[in-house]
DRENZABA-349795 format. One record per residue: residue in one letter; x, y, z of N, C-alpha, C, CB in turn. Coordinates in steps of 0.001 Angstrom, whole numbers, plus 500000, padded with zeros to 6 digits. Glycine has a CB too. Example, Ala and Ser with C-alpha at 12.3 -4.5 7.8 and 13.67 -1.06 7.14 Angstrom:
residues 2
a513190494310507800512300495500507800513200496700507800511308495527509046s512850497750507080513670498940507140512900500030507870514084499402505725
This chain:
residues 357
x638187043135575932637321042438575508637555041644575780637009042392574624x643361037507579508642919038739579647643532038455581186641208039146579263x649908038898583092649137038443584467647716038576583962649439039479585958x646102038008584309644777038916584287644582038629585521643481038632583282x644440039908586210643505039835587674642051039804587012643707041411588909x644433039524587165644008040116585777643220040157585739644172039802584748x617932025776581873618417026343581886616933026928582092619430026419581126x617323025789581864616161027369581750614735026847581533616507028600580136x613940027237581991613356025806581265611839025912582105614502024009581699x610955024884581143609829024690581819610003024256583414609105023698581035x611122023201582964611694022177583625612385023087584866612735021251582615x613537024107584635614087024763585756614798025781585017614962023885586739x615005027201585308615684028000584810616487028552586076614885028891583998x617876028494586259618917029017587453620002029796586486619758027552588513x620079030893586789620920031537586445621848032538587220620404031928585688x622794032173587332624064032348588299624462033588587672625333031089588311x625037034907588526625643035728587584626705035986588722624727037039586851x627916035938589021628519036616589467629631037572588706628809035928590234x629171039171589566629207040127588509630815040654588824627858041382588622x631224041161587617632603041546587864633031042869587391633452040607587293x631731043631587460632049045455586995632883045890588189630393046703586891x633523045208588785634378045875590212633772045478591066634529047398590524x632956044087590873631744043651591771632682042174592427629943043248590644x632115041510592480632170040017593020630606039659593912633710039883594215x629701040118593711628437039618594029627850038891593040627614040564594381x627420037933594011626537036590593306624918036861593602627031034865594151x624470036784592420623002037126592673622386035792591562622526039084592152x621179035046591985620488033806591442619124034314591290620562032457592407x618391033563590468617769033814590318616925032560589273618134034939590220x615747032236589523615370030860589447613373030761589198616040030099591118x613248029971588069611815029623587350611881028310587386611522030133585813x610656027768588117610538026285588142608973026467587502610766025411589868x608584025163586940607071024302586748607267023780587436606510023511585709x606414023314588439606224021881589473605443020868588242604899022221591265x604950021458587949604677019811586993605346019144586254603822019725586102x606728019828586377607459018725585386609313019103585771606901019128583262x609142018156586711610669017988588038611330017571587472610801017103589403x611286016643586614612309015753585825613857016124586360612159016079584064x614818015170586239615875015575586461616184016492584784616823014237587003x616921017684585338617029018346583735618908017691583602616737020822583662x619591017905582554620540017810582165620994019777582364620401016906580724x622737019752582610623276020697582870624388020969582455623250020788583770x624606022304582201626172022886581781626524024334582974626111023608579694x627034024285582609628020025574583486629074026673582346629428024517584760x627767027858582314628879028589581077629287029249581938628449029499579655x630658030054581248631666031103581504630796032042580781633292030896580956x631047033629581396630417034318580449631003035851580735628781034100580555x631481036601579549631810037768580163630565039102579635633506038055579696x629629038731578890628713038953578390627794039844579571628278037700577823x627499041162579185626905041971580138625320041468580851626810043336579374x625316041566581817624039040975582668623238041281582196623736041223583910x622981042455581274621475042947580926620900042580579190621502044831581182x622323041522578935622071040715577582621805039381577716623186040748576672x622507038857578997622480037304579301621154036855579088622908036902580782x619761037779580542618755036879580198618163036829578899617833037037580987x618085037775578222617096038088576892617246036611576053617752039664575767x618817036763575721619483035638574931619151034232575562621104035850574904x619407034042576588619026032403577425617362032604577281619669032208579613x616806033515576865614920033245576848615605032435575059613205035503576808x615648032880574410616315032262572972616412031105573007617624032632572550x617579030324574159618273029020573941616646028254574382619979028664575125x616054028563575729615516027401576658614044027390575479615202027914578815x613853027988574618612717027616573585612949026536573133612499028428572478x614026025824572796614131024874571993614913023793573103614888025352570571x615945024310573814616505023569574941616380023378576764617553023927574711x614671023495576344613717023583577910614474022710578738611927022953577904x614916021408578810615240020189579420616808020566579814614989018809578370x617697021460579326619113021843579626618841023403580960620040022366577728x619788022576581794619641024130582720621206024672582177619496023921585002x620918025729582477622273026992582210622961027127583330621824028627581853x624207027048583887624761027967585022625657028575584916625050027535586008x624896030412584890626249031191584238627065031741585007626017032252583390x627784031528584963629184032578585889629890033665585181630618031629586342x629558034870585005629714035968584635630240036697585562628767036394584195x631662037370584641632807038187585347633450039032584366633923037274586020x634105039869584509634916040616583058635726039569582403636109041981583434x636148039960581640637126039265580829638484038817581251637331039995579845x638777039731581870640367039400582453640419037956583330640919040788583638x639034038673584684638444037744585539638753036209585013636891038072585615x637564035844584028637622034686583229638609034109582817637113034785582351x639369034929581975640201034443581801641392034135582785640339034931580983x641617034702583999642445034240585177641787032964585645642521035347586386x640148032672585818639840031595586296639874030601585458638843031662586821x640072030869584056640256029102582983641580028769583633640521029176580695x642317029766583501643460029168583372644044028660584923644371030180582595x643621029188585760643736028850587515642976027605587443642925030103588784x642186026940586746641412025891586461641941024713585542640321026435585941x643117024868585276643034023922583792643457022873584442644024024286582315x643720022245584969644049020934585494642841020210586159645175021078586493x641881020823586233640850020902586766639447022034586654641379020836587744x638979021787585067638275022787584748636673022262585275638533023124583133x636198023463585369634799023900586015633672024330585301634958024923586831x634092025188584322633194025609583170633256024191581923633907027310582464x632034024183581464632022023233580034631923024323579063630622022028579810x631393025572578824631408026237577535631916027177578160630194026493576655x632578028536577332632815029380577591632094030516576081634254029145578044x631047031806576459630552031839575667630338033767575954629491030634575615x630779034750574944630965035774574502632174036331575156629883036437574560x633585035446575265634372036347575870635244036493574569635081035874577308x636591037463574893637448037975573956638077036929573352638347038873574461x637870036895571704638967036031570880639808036337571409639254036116569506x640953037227571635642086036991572277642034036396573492642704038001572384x641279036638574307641611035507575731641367034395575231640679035572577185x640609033685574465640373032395573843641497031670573409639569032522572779x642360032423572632643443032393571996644557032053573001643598033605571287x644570032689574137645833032289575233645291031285575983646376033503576316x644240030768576151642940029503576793643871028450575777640555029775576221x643650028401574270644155027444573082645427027291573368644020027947571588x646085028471573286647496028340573566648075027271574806647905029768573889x647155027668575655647498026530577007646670025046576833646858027303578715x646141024505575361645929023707575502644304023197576426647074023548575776x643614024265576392642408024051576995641077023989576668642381024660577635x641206024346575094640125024342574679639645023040573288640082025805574376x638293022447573720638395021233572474637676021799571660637855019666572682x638664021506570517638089021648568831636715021416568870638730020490567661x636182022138568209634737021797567709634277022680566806633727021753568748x633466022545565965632985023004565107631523023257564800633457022483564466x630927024248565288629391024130566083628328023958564392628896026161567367x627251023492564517626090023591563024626141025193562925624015022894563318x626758025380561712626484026042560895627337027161560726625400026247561030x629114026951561642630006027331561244630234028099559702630553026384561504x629938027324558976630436028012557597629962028915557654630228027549556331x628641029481558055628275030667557680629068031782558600626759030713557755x630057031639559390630576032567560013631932033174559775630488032201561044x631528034688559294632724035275558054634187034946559186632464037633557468x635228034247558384636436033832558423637364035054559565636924033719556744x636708036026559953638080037172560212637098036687561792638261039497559237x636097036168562022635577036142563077635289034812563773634630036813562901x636065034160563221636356032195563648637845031969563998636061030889562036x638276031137564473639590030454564316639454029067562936639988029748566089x640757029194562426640682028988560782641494027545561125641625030414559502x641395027236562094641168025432561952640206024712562027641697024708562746x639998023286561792639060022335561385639323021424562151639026021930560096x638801020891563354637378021827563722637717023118564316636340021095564866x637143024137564431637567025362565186637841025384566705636585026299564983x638706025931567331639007026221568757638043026982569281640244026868568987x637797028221568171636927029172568853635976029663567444637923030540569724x635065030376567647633880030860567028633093032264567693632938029633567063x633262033244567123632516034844567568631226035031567188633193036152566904x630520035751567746629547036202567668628693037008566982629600036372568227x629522038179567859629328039179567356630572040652567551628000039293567856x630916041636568044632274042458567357631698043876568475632254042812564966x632914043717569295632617045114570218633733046087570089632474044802571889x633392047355570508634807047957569750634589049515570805634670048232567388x636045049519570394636346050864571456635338052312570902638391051372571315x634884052454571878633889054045571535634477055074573043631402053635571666x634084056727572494634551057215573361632730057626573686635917058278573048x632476057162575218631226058078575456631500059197576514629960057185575980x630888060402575274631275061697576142630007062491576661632190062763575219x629758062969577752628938063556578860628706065135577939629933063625580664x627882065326577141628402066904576601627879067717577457627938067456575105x626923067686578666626877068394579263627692069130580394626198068085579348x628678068385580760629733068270581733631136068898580712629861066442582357x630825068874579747631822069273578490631712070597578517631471068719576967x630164070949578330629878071867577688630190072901579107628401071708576895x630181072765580492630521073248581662631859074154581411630680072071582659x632740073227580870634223073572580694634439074402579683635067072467580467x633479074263578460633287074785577415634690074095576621633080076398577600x634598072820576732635852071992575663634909071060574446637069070550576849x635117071014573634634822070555572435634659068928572540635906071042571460x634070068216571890633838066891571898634652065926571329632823066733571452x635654065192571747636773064738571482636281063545570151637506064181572959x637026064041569263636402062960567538637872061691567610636575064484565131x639002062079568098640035061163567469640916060639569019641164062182566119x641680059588568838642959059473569795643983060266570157643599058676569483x643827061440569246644816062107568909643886063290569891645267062229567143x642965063529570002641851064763570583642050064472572125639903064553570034x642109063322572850642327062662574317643261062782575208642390061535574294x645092063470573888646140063772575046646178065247575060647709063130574803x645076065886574484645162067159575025645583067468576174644230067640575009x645511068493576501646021069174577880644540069857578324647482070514577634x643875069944577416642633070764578475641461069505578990641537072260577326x641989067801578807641487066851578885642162066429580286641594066099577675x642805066929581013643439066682581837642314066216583302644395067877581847x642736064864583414641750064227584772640660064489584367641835064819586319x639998064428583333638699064192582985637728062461582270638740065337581997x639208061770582303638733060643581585639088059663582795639475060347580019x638118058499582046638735057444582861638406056156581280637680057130584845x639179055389582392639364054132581257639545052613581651640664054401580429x639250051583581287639514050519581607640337050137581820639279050001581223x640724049304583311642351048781583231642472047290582278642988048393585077x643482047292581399643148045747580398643818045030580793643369045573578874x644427044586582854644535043700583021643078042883583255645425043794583793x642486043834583164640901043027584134639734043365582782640187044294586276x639863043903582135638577044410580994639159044000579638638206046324580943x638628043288579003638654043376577427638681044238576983637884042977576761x637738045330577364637748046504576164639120047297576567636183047704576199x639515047353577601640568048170578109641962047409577056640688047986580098x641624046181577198643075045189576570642639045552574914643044042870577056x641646045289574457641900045693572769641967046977572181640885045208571954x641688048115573398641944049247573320643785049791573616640874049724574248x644371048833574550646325049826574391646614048555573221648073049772576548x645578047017572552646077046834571601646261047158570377645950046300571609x644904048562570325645143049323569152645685050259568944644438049590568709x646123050853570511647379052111570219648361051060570619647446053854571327x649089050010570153650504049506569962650616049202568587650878048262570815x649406048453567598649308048387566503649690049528565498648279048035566474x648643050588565865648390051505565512649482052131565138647727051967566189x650247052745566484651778053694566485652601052559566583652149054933567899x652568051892566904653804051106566438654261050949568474655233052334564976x654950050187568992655331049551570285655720050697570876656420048406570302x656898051335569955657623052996570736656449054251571008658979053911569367x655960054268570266655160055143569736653975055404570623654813054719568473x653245053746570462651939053571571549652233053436572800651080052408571356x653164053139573413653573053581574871653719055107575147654950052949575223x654637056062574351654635057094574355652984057593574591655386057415573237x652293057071573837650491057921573495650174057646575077648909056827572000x650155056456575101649778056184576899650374056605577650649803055012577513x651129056872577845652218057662578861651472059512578516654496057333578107x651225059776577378650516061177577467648788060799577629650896062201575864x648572059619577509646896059541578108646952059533579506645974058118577682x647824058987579917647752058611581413647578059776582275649009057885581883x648388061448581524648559062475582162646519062982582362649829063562581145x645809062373581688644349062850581557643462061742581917643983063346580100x643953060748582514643124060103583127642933060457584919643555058748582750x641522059910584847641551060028586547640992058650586792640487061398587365x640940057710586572641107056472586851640577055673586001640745056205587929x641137054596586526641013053087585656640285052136586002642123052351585545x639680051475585344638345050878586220638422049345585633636559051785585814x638023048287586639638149046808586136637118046463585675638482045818587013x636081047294584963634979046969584313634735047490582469633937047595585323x635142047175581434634296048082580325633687048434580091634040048129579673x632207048435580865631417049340580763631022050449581691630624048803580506x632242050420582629632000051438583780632214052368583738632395051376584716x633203052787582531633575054100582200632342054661581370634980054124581394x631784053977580688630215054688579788628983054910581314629241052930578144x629172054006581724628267054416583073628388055722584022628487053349584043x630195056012584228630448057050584545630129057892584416630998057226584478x630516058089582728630253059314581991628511059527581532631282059218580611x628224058565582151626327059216581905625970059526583206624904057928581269x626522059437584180626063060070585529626777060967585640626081059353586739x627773061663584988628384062868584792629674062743585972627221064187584993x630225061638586234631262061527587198632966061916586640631112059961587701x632983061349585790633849061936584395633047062534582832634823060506583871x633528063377582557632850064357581046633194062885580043634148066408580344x634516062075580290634737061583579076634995059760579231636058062493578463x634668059299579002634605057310579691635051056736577952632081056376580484x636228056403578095636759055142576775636131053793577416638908054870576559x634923053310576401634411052176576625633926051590575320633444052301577605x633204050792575338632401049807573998631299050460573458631721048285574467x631111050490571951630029050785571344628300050559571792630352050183570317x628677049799572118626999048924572974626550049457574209627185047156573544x627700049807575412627234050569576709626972052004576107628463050587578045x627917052765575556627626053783574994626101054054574309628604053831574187x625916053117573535624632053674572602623570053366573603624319052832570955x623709052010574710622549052238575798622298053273576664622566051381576615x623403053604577221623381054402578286622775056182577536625148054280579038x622355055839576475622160057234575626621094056976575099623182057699574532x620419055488574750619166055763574559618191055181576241618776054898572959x618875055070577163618133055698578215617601057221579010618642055214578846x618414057769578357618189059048578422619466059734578944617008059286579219x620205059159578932621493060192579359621985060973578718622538059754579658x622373062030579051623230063230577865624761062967576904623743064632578912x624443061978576491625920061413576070626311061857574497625922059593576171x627472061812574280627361061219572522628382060313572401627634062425571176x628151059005572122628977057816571559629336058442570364628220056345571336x631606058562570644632010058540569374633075057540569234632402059823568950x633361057278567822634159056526567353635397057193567055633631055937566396x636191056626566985637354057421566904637939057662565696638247056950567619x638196058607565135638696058514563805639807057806563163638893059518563542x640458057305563943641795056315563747641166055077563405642839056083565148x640094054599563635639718053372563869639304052844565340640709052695563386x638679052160565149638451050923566857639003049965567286637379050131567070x639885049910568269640203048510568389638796047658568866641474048363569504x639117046613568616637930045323568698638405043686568974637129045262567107x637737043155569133637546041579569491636191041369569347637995041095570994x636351040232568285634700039358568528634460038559570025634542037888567212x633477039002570558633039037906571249632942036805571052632275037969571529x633654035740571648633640034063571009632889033271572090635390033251570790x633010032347571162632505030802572292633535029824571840630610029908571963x633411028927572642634382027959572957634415026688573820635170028578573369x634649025076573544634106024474574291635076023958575123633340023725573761x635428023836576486636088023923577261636836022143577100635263024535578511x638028021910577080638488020404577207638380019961578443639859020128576825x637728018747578404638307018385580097637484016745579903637422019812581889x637809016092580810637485014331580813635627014355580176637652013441583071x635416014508580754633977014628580160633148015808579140633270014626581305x633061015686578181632343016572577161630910016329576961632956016438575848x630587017087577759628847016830577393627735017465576014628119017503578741x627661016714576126626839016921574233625967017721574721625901015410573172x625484018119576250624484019396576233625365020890575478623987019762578157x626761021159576287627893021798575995628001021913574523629007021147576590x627846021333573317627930020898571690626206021553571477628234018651571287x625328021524572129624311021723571801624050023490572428623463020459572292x624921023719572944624829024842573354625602025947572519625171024742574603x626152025421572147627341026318570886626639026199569670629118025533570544x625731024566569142624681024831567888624560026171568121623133024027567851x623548026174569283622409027551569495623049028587569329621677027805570905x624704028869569583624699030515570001625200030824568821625633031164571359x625203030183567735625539030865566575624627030646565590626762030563566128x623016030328566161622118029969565129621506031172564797621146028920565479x620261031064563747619823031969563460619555032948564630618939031610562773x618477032506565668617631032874566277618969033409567199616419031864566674x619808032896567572620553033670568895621604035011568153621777032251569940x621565035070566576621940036231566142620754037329565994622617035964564934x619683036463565937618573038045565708618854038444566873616664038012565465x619322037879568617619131038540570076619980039703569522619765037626571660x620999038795569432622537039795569134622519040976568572623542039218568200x622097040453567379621393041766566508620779043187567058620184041207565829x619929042965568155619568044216569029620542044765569213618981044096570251x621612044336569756622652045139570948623879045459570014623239044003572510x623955044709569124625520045088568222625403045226566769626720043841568343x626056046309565831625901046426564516627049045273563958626113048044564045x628185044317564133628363043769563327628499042302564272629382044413562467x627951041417563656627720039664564269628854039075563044625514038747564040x628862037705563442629779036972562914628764036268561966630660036118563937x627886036088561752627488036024560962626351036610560099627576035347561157x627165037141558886626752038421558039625105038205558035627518038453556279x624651039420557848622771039677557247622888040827556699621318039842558480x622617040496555436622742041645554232621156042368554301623118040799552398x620383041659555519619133043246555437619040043141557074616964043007554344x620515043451557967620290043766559275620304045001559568621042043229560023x619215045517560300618773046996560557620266047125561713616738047245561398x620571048349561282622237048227562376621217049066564109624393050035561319x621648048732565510621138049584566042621582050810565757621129049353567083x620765051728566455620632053289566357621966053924567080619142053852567174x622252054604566439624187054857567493625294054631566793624651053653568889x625205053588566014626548053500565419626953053590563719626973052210565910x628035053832563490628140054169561883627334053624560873629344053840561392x627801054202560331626679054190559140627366052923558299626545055894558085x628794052961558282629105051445557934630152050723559069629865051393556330x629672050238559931630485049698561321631581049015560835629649048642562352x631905047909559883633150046892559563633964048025559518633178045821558100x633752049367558790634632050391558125635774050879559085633752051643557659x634770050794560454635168051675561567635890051111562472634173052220562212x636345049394562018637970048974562562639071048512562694638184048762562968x639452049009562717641418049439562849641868047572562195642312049909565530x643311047235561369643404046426561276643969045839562482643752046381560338x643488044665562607644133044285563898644407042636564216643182044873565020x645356042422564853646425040894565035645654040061565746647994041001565958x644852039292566122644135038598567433645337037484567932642428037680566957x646097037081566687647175036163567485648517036992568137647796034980566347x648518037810567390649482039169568166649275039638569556649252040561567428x647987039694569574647499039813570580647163039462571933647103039883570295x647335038231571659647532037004572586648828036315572931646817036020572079x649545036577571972650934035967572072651513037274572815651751035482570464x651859038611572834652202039526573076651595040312574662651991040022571877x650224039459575218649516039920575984649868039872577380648527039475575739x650570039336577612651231039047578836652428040339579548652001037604578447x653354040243578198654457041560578203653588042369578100655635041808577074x652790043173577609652092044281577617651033044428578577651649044446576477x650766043628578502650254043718580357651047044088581290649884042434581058x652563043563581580653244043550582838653928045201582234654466041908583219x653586045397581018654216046850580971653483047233580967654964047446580186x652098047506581111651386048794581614651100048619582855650153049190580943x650915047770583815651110047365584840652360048332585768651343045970584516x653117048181585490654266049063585810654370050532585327655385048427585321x653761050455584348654099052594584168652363053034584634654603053482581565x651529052389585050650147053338584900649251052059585972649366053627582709x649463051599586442648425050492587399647994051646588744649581048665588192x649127052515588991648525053482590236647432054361590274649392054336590615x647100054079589027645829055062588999643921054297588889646213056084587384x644656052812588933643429051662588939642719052002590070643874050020589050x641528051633590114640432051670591246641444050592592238638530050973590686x640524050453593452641282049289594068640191048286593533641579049326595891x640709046799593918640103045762593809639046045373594365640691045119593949x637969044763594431636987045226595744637389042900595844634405046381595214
């Protein structure tokens, strides 16, 4: 959810995506009025936020912030987070907006991110903010490890539908999965952070060292393994609750499960980038992504946001009570610790990563 290889407007809408599912293509894409050229005012977000959520949500912001153009640069998580920090002496992005509290957290750690405290903070439950004044960082909304499994490709083998972590080091699971590598994917990184939590440092290396025997590769994207497994390329893809429940109500033969241990997770945060100039478009852009209106977007795509709605219809797909379904978990542990656990899975299991494109 990150070593990591680790706007819109009457006025002008440009939106930059360069994609990082194992991609590096830049694709633009651009709405002008000629009647009204004005010079617009501009930011430049970071974004690890999936391409097929970006525009919906930026139709949200440019209702109220027609006169601000957007320029998003969207990449996985790891990505991002290798480019803040390859940047900090010289940063490029002004916001940074749905990537992993923990990469946020090693961004803070290096001193890169300015305090701020966006309108209407308070309302955002405490386990899903940073708990200084003004805040470093601020979440969204809460993505979490799901297993999406192909049952038709299952049902080939005639193997049963894997419910737990404990169901995955089977032996009749052998080279049927694939999984995110979490030098480059968030979900891949809060996923070996919940089997280290979980079993404990000895323990959760051991589990990976017997997952590894059933993987058939590792992919620098989190949602590529749910993509996989709905084109039937692998029976079984460890990915996020959200690709899962899409890729299944498009019609694919899937079933998104949760794991019975729990989920590892990270809120998606925002964050306003430090650097000589702070532009109050940047402050006005963080209002928005935690206002009402940019949680109803949210609301479509994810059952728990950072800030609570006691009559939010959860989407279709996921538990019946989602907070229930995850695992306790460290975000400063996580970040402080992310580096060594990187360079150790790096070393026992990186040979089985896609290559880099």
């Amino acid at each position: 959810m990150k070593k990591w290889w680790h706007p819109l407007a009457l006025t002008a809408l440009t939106i930059t995506v360069l994609s990082g599912c194992g991609g590096g293509k830049s694709t633009e894409t651009s709405q002008t009025n000629p009647s009204q050229s004005g010079g617009s005012k501009e930011i430049t977000v970071y974004t690890a936020l999936e391409d097929d959520q970006i525009k919906a949500y930026l139709e949200s912001f440019k209702k109220t912030n027609a006169d601000i153009k957007v320029n998003i640069v969207r990449d996985s998580t790891g990505v991002i987070t290798a480019k803040l920090l390859a940047e900090k002496d010289n940063p490029q992005a002004d916001v940074v907006w749905g990537v992993s509290a923990s990469s946020l957290l090693v961004a803070d750690h290096n001193g890169m991110l300015e305090p701020y405290s966006p309108k209407g903070v308070e309302r955002v439950s405490p386990q899903f903010k940073d708990d200084k004044e003004p805040a470093h960082w601020v979440g969204i909304d809460v993505y979490e490890t799901a297993f999406v499994v192909n049952k038709v490709e299952l049902e080939k083998r005639n193997l049963p539908i894997p419910q737990s972590y404990a169901d995955l080091i089977k032996p009749e699971y052998k080279g049927l999965i694939v999984m995110p590598n979490p030098s480059s994917s968030g979900t891949g990184f809060f996923t070996i952070a919940a089997f280290l939590q979980l079993f404990g440092e000895e323990q959760g290396w051991d589990y990976m060292s017997k997952l590894h025997d059933n993987i058939g590769i590792y992919t620098h994207s989190g949602s590529k393994p749910a993509k996989m497994a709905a084109a039937g390329e692998y029976p079984i893809g460890i990915s996020f609750g959200y690709r899962g429940v899409t890729e299944k109500k498009k019609g694919a033969p899937v079933e998104v499960v949760f794991p019975k241990e729990g989920s590892g997770w990270d809120p998606e945060s925002n964050a306003l980038v430090k650097k000589k100039e702070i532009k109050p478009e940047a402050k006005t852009f963080l209002d928005w992504a935690i206002s009402d209106d940019a949680m109803k977007e949210y609301g479509k795509n994810f059952a728990i946001l950072a800030v609570a709605n006691p009559n939010q219809v959860y989407p279709e797909g996921y538990p019946a009570d989602p907070l229930k379904q995850l695992m306790k978990n460290d975000l400063n542990k996580s970040a402080t610790e992310r580096d060594k656990w990187l360079a150790e899975w790096d070393k026992r299991f990186s040979t089985k990563s896609e290559p880099k494109n």
